[in-house]
C-alpha positions as CSV (number, residue, x, y, z in Angstrom):
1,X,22.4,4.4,1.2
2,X,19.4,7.0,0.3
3,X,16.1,7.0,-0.6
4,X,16.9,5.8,-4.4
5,X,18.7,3.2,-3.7
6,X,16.5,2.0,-0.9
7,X,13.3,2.1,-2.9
8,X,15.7,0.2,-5.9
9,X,17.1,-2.7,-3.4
10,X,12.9,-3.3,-2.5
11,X,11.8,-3.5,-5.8
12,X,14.3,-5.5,-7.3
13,X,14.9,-8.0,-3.9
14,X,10.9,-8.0,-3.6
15,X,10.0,-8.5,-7.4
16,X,8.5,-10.9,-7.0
17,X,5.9,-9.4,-4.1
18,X,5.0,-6.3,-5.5
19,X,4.6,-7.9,-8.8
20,X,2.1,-10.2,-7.9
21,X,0.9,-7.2,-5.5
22,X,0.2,-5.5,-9.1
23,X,-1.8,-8.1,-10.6
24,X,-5.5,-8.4,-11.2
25,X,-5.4,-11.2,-8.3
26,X,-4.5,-9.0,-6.4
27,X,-7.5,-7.4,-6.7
28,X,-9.5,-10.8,-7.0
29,X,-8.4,-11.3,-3.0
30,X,-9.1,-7.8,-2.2
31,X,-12.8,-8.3,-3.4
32,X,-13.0,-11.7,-2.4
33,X,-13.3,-12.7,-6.1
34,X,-15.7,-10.2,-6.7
35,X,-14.5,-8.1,-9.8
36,X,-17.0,-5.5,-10.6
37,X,-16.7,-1.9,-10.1
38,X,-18.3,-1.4,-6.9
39,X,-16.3,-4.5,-5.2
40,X,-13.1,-2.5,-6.4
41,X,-14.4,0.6,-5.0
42,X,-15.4,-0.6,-1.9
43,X,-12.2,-2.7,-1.1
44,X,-10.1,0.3,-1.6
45,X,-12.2,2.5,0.7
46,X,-12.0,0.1,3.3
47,X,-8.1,-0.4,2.8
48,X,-7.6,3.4,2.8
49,X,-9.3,3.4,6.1
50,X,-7.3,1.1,7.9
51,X,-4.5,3.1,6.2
52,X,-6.2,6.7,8.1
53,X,-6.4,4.7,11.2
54,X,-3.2,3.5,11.8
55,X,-1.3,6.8,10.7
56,X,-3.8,9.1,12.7
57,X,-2.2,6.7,15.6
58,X,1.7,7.8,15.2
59,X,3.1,11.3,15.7
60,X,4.5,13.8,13.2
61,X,4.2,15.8,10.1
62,X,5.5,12.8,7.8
63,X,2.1,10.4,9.2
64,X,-0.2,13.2,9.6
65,X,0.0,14.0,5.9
66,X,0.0,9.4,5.1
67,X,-3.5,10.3,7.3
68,X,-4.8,12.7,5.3
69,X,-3.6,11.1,1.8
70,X,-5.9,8.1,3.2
71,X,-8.5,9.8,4.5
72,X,-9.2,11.4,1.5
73,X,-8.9,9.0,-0.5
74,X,-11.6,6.4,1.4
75,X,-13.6,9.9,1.8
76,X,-13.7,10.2,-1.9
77,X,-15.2,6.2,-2.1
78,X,-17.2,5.8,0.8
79,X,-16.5,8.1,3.9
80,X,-18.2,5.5,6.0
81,X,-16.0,2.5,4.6
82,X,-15.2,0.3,7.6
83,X,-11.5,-0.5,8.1
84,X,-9.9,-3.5,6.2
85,X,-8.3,-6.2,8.4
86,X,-5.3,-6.4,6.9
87,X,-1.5,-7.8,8.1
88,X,-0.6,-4.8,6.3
89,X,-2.0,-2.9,9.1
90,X,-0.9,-5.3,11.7
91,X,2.7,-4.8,10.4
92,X,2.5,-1.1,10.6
93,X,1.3,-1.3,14.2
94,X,4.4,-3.2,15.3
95,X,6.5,-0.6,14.9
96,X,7.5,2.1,17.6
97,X,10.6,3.4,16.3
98,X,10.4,6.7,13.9
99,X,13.0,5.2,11.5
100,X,10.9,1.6,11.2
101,X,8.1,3.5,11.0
102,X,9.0,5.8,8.2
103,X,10.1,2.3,6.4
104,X,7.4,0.8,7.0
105,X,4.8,3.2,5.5
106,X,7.8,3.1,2.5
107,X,6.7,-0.2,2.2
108,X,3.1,0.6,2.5
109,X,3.0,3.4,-0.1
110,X,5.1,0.7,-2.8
111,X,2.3,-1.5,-2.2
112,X,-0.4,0.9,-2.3
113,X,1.2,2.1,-5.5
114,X,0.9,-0.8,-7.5
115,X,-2.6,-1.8,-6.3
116,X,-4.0,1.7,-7.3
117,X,-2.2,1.3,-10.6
118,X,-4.4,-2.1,-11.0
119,X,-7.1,-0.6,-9.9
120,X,-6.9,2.3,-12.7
121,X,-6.4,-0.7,-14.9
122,X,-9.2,-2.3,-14.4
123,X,-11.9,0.3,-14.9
124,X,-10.0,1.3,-17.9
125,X,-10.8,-2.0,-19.4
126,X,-14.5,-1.8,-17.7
127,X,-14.9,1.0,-20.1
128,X,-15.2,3.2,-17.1
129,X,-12.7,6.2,-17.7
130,X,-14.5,8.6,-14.7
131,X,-13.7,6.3,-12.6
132,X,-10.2,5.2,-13.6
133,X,-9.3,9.0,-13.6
134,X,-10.5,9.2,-10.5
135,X,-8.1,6.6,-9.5
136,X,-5.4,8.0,-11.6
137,X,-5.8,10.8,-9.3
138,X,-5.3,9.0,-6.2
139,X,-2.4,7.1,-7.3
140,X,-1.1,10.9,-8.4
141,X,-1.4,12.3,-4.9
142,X,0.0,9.0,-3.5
143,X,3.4,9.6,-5.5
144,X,3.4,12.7,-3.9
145,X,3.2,11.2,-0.6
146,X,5.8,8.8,-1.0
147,X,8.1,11.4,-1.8
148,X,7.5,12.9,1.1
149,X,8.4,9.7,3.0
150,X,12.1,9.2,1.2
151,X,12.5,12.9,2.2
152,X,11.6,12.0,5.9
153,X,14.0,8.9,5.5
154,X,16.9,11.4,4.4
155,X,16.9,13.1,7.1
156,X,16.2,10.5,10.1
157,X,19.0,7.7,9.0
158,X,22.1,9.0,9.7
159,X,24.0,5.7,9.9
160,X,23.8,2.3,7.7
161,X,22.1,0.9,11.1
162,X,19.0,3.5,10.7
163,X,18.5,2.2,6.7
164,X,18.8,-0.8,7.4
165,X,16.4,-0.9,10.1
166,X,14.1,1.2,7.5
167,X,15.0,-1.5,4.7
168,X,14.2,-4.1,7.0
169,X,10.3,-2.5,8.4
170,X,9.9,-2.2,4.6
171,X,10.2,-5.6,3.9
172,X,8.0,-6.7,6.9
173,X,5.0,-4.8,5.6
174,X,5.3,-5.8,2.2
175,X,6.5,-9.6,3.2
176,X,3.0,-9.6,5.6
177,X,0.8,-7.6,2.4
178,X,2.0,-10.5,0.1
179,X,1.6,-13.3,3.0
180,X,-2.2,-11.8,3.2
181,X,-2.3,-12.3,-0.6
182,X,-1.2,-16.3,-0.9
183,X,-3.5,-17.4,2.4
184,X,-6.7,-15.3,0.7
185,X,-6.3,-17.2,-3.0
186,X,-5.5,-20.2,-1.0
187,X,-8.4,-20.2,1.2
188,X,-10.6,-19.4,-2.1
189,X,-9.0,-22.1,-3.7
190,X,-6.7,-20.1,-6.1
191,X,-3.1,-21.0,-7.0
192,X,-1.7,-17.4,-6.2
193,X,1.7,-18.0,-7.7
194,X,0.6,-17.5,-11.3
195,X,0.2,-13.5,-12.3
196,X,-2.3,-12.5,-14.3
């Protein structure tokens, strides 16, 4: 296996997931079904500071620059954004091991991808093109970023085992992301199954 084909066996065995992890409910649980500009501002500051906190936790170049990407990014929304309490996060946490790790934040940064890319959806059709730049922007550097993870992948699995463990730490984090996605609409009284 490599990177390709890793990031090819999630998307097509997770369709489902990140599809619905790329919808405007998406966004609708994020905000606690509150869809204006600032609720979609402020829920992605707060998720990109749980994101800076947990990689400023692990070691090496490969989380120091997730850190950073994150950082940045909730320091462009709100620099005081407190962290979102996320499974996403609690996923990430679990993991020790440098290979689970780097599949993990895989998983992370296919999620992260497809919510950004909602998000620059949405204040496109808010007739807000500063701000859906501004997120194109973010989703721009965040490609970059997840490049940098596949690279990191190459070079730590050196066996079927290893990408398999990173396939597998992939899947938790977006399996938990999507499990946080069906109890929020559930809890708010939304059937979550239906993509809009």
């Amino acid at each position: 296996m490599d990177g390709t084909t890793l990031v090819d066996t999630l998307t097509d065995d997770l369709e489902t997931e990140l599809s619905r992890l790329g919808s405007s409910k998406w966004l609708y649980a994020l905000t606690d079904g509150d869809m204006t500009g600032e609720a979609i501002r402020a829920a992605a500051a707060a998720d990109a500071a749980a994101a800076a906190e947990t990689f400023a936790d692990w070691d090496g170049d490969l989380f120091d620059t997730l850190a950073a990407d994150a950082a940045d990014r909730r320091d462009a929304l709100d620099a005081d954004a407190d962290a979102a309490d996320r499974e996403t996060y609690d996923a990430l946490a679990s993991f020790d091991d440098p290979v689970e790790r780097a599949g993990g934040a895989l998983g992370y940064a296919l999620v992260v991808d497809r919510t950004l890319g909602q998000m620059v959806g949405f204040f496109v059709g808010d007739a807000d093109p500063s701000t859906a730049n501004d997120f194109r922007g973010f989703r721009d550097d965040h490609d970059a970023v997840q490049e940098a993870i596949l690279d990191t992948l190459e070079t730590r699995c050196d066996s079927d085992d290893a990408w398999e463990r990173a396939e597998d730490a992939a899947t938790t984090v977006i399996d938990a992301t999507y499990d946080d996605y069906v109890e929020t609409l559930e809890a708010m009284g939304v059937q979550p199954k239906n993509v809009c």
